[in-house]
BANU-644563 format. One record per residue (C-alpha): residue in three letters; x, y, z. Coordinates in steps of 0.5 Angstrom, whole numbers. Each point is the difference from the previous one (the first is absolute). Layout:
<sites>
+--------+-------+-------+-------+
| residu |    px |    py |    pz |
+--------+-------+-------+-------+
|    ALA |     X |     Y |     Z |
...
+--------+-------+-------+-------+
</sites>
This chain:
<sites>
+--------+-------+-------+-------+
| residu |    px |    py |    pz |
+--------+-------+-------+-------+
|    UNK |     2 |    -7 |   -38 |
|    UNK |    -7 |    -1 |    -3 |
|    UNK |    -4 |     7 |     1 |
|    UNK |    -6 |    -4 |     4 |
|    UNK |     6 |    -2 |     5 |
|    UNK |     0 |     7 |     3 |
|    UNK |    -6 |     0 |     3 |
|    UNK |    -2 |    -2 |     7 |
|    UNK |    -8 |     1 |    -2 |
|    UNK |    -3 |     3 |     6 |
|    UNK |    -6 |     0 |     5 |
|    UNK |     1 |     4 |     6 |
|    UNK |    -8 |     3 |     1 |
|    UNK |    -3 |    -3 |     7 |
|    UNK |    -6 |     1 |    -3 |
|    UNK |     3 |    -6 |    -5 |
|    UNK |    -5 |    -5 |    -1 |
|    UNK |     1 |    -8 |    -2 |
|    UNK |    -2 |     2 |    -7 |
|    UNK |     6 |     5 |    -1 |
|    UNK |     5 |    -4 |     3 |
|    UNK |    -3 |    -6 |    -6 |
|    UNK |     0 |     6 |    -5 |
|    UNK |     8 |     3 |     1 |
|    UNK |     2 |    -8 |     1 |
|    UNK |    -4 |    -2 |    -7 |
|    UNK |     3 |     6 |    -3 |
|    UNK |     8 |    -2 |     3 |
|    UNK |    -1 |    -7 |    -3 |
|    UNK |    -3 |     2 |    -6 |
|    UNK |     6 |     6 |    -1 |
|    UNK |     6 |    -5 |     3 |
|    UNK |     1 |     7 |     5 |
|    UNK |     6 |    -1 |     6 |
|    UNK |    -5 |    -1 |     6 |
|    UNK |    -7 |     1 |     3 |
|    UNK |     1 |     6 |     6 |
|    UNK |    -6 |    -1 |     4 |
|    UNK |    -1 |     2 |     9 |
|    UNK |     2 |    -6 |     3 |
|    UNK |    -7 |    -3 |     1 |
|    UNK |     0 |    -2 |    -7 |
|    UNK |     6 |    -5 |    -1 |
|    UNK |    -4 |    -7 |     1 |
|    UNK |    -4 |     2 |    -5 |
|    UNK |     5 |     4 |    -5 |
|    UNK |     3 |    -7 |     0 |
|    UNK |    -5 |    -4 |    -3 |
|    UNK |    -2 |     5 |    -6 |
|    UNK |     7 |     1 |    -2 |
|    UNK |     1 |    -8 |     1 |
|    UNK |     4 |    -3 |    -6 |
|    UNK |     3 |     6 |    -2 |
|    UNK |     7 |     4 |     0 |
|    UNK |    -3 |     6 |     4 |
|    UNK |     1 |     1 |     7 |
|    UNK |    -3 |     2 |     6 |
|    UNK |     2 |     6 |     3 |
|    UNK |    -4 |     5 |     7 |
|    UNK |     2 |     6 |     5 |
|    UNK |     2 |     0 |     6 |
|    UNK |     0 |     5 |     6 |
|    UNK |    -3 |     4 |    -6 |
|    UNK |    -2 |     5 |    -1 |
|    UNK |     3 |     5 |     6 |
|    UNK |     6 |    -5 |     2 |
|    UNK |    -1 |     3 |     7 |
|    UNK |    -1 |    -8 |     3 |
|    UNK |     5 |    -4 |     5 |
|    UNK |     5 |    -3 |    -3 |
|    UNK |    -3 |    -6 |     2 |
|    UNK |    -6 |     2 |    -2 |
|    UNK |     3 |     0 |    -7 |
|    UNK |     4 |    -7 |     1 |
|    UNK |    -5 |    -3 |     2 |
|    UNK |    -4 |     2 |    -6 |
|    UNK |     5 |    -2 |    -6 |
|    UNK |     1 |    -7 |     4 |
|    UNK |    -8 |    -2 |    -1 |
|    UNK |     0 |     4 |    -7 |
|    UNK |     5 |    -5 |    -2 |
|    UNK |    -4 |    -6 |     4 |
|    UNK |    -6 |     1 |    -4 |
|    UNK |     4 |     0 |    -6 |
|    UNK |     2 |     7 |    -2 |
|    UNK |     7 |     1 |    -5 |
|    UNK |     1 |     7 |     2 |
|    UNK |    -1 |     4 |     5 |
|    UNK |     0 |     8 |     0 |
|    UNK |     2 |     3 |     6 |
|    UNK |    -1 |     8 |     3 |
|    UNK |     5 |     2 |     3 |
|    UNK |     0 |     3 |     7 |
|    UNK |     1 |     9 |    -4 |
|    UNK |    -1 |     3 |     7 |
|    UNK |     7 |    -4 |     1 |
|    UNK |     3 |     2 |    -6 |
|    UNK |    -2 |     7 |     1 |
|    UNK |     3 |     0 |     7 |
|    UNK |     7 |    -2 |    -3 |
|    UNK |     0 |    -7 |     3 |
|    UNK |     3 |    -4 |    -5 |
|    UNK |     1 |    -6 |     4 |
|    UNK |    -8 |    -1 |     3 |
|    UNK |    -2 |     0 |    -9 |
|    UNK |     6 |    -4 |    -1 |
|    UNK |    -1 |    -6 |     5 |
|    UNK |    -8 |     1 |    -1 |
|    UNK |     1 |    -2 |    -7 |
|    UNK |     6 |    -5 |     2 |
|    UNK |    -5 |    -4 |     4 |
|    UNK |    -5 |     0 |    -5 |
|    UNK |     4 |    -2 |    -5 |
|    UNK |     2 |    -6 |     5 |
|    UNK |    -8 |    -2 |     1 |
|    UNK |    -1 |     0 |    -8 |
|    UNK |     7 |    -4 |    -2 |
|    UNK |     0 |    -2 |    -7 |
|    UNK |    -6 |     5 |    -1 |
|    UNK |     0 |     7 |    -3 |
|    UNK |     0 |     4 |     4 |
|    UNK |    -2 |     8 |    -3 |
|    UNK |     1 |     6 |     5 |
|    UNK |    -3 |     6 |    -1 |
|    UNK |     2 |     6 |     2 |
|    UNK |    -6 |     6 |    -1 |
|    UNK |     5 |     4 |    -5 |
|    UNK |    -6 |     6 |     1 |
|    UNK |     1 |     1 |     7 |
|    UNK |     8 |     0 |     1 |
|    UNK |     6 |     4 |    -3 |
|    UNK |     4 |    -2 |    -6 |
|    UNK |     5 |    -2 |     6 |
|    UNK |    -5 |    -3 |     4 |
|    UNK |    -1 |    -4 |    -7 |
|    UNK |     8 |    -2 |    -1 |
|    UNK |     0 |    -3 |     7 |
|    UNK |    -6 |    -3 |     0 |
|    UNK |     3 |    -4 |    -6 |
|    UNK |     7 |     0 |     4 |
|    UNK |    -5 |    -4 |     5 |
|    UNK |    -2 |    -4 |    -5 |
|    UNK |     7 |    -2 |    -3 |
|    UNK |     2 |    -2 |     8 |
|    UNK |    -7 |    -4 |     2 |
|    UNK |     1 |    -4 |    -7 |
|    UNK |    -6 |     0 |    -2 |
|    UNK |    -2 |    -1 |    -7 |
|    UNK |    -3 |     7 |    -3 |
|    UNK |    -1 |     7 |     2 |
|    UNK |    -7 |     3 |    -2 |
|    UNK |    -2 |     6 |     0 |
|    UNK |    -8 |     0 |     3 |
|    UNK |    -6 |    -2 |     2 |
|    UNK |    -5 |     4 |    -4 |
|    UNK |    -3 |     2 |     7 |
|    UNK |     3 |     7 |     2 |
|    UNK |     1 |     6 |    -3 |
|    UNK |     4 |    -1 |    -6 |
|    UNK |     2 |    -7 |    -5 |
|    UNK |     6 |    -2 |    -4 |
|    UNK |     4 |     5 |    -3 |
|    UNK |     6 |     0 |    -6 |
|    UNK |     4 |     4 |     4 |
|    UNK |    -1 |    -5 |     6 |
|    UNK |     1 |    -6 |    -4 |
|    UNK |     7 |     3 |    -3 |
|    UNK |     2 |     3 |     7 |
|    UNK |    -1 |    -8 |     3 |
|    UNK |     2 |    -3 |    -7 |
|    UNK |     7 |     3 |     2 |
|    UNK |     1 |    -1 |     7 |
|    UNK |    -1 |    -7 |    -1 |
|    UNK |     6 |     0 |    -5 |
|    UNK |     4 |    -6 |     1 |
|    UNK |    -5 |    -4 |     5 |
|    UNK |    -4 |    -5 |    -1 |
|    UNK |    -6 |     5 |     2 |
|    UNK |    -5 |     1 |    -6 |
|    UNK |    -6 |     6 |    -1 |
|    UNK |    -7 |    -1 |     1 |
|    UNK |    -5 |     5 |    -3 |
|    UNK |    -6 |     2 |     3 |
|    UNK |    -6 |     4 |     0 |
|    UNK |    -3 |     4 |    -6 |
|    UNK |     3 |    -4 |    -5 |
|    UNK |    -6 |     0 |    -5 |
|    UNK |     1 |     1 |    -6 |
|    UNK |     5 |    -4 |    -6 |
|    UNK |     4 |     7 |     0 |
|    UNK |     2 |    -1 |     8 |
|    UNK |     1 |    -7 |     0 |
|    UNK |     5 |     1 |    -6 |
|    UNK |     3 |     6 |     4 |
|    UNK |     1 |    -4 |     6 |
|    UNK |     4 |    -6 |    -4 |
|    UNK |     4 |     7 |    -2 |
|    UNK |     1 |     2 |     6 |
|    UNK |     3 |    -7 |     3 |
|    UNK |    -6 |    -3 |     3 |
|    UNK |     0 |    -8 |    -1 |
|    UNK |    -7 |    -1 |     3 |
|    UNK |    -6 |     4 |    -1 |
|    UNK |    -6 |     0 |     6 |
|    UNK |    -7 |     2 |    -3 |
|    UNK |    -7 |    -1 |    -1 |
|    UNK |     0 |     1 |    -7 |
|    UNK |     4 |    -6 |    -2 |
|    UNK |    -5 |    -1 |    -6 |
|    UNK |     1 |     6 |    -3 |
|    UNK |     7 |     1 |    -1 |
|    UNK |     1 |    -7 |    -4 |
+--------+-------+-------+-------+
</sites>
């Protein structure tokens, strides 16, 4: 896989205006990066600028706290996908996790899945906020709901993407066909290398430009 094809280019800032999302869409073209990730509300316009090429159009959902209905977050990847989005990353619900209810993250991912079919559907699971088993199960969970990706973060809480985490969820989804997603911090050409290293299969960063 070509280096560009890593990336998902990314966008999350609510304070994001129309030029931004203009910019980061020109710049995933001109690149030939995997996706555009972008809130919800941009996948209408993402689509007209990435018209014609091979890039895709990715947004968040329950984002970036997780802590919405199941519902909430179902009805969200079915008007996500309704709108024209390829992929969906989704939050799961962490206080669940925490709590040790396997069954409440599992099903939750298992009805997204559902809801986005033949779509991509990442989970991200806040890998600064829970254990190193809390990560394990949480990718367990993602195995069981047969979702396609397991990711590290949202790049809104306290921490991002580690070598450590990726290699620790690399190995917990041994044998699957999980991948690992990176996020959060990946700045330079140094993390991003590292973060290949280490297992990651798809990169979320917003500075896509710099590491091609």
């Amino acid at each position: 896989m070509k280096t560009s094809k890593y990336i998902d280019h990314t966008i999350l800032k609510p304070e994001a205006q129309k030029a931004d999302i203009e910019r980061i869409c020109k710049e995933a073209v001109e690149h030939d990066f995997a996706s555009v990730m972008v809130n919800p509300c941009w996948i209408p316009f993402v689509k007209e600028q990435i018209k014609g090429s091979d890039v895709l159009a990715a947004c968040v959902v329950g984002f970036p706290l997780g802590a919405n209905s199941t519902a909430v977050k179902v009805f969200e990847v079915k008007d996500a996908i309704a709108n024209g989005a390829d992929e969906v990353d989704m939050v799961i619900n962490i206080g669940q996790l925490k709590d040790g209810n396997d069954e409440y993250v599992t099903d939750e991912i298992r009805q997204l899945k559902a809801a986005a079919g033949n779509k991509t559907l990442k989970v991200i699971i806040e890998t600064c906020l829970l254990t190193d088993d809390e990560k394990i199960r949480a990718c367990k969970d993602v195995i069981a709901a047969g979702a396609d990706f397991v990711k590290t973060s949202t790049g809104f809480s306290t921490g991002g993407a580690t070598v450590s985490d990726v290699k620790l969820m690399k190995e917990a989804v041994k044998g699957s066909s999980v991948k690992v997603k990176a996020s959060g911090g990946v700045r330079s050409p140094e993390d991003f290398k590292a973060m290949i290293e280490a297992g990651a299969e798809r990169i979320g960063t917003s500075s896509g430009c710099k590491l091609v």
